[in-house]
N, C-alpha and C positions, 0 to 999 in steps of 0.2 A: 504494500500500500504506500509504502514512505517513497518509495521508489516513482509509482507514477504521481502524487502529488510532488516529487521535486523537478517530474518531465512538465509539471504543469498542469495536470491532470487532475478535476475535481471529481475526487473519493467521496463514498459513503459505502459502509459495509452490514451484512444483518450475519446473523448464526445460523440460519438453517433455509429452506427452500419456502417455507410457508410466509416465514417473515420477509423475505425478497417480495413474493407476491405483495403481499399488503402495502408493502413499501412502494413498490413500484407502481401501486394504484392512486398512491398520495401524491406520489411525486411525478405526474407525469410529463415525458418530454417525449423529444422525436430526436432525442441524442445522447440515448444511454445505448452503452454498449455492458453485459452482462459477463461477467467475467467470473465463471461458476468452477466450483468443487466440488466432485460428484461424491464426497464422502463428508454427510454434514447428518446432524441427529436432526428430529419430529420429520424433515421431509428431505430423502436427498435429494444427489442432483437428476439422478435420473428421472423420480418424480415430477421435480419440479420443469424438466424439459418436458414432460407429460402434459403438464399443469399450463403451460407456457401455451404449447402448439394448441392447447384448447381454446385459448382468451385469445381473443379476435384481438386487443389492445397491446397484448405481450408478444403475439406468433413475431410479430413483425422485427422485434427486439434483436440485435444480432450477439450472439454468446461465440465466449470462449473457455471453453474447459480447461482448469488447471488440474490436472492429478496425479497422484503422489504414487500412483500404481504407473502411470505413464498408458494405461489399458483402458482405450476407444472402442473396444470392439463389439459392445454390447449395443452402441448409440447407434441408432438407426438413422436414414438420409428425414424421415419426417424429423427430426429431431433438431434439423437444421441448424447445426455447430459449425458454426465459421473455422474453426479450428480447435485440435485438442493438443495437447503441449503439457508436456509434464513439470513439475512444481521447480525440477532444478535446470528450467530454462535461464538461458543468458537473458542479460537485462535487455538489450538492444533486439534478441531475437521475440522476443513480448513485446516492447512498444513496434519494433514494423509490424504484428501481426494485428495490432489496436490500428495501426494506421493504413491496414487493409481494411476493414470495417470500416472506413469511413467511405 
């Protein structure tokens, strides 16, 4: 997180996949990029990629998977992951993949 607020990047983070949703229904914009861990408690991620593709206001949302297994292979193409990229990605190789999303 320290990392893209010093690229300039305005952060905010929740604990689990339920609270993202709610979050993301307060806060809404047309310039969030979702930067998801498929291994979180009450909802993961793969839930919440579930949860996502349903909500006509979230589908649109473009995610990137961080996880710590570096294992994509469960995520389906509805699942629509910009990219999956494991937790001990280089700094540079995470913000070009933010600056693909755009």
């Amino acid at each position: 997180m320290d990392l893209l607020r010093f690229e300039g990047f305005s952060v905010d983070s929740v604990a689990n996949g339920q609270e993202a949703i709610e979050w993301l229904h307060g806060h809404q914009s047309s310039h969030w990029l979702i930067i998801l861990d498929l291994m979180m408690p009450v909802m993961n991620g793969k839930a919440f990629l579930a949860a996502r593709g349903a909500d006509p206001l979230l589908a649109p949302m473009p995610v990137i998977v961080l996880t710590a297994g570096g294992d994509c292979r469960d995520l389906v193409p509805s699942d629509r992951v910009a990219r999956c990229m494991s937790k001990t990605i280089a700094p540079p190789e995470l913000i070009a993949a933010i600056a693909a999303c755009n």
